[in-house]
N, C-alpha and C positions, 0 to 999 in steps of 0.2 A: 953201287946200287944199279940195278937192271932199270932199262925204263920197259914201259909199258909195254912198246913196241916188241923187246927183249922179252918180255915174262908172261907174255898170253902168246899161243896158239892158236892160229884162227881152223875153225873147222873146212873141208873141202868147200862146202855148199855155202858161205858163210858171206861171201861178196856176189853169190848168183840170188838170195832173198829179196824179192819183189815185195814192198809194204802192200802193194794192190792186192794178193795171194791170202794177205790176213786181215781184211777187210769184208764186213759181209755186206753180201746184196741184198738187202732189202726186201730190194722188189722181187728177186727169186723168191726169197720165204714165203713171203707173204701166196704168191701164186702156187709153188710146190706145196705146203702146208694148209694152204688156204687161210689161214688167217695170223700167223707171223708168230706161233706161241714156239717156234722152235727156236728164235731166237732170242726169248728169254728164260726158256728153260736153260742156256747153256751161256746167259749174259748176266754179269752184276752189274747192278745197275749204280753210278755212282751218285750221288747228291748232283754232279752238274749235270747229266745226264736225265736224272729227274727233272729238274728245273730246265734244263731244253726241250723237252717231253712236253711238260705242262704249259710250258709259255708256246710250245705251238700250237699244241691246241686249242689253245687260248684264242691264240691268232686266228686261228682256222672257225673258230666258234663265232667270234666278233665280225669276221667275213662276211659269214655269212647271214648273221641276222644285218648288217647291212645291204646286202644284197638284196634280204624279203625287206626292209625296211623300204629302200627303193623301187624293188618293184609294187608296192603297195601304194608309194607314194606314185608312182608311173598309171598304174590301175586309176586311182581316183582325179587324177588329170584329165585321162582321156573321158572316164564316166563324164566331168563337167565340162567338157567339149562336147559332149555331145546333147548338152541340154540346149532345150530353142530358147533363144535369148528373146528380153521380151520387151 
């Protein structure tokens, strides 16, 4: 019995494949396209991939109403600093 090493042929190109090379940039899309629909015209999107989508912007959602929450709460600080105490 052949082994593996024995019964595939590796192609020329086949130990010069960079994983970097099939990786897409993002952030190219997004700036060439203007708004990143070229990489899901040509991406399936899988369940985890969903579920890492939505839980960042999730993330990114919650951020930021902590942020206005805070500066809200920063705003009404300073208004009652600046009341004349009596």
């Amino acid at each position: 019995m052949k082994t593996v090493r024995d019964a595939c042929q590796l192609e020329p190109n086949s130990l010069s494949v960079k994983p970097s090379d099939h990786i897409e940039q993002l952030d190219e899309l997004i700036t060439v396209e203007a708004n990143g629909a070229a990489f899901f015209d040509k991406t399936f999107i899988t369940q985890g991939m969903q579920d890492l989508i939505t839980e960042g912007t999730e993330h990114f959602k919650r951020t930021a109403q902590e942020t206005q929450h805070k500066a809200q709460l920063d705003a009404q600080q300073v208004q009652l600093s600046n009341v004349p105490k009596t």
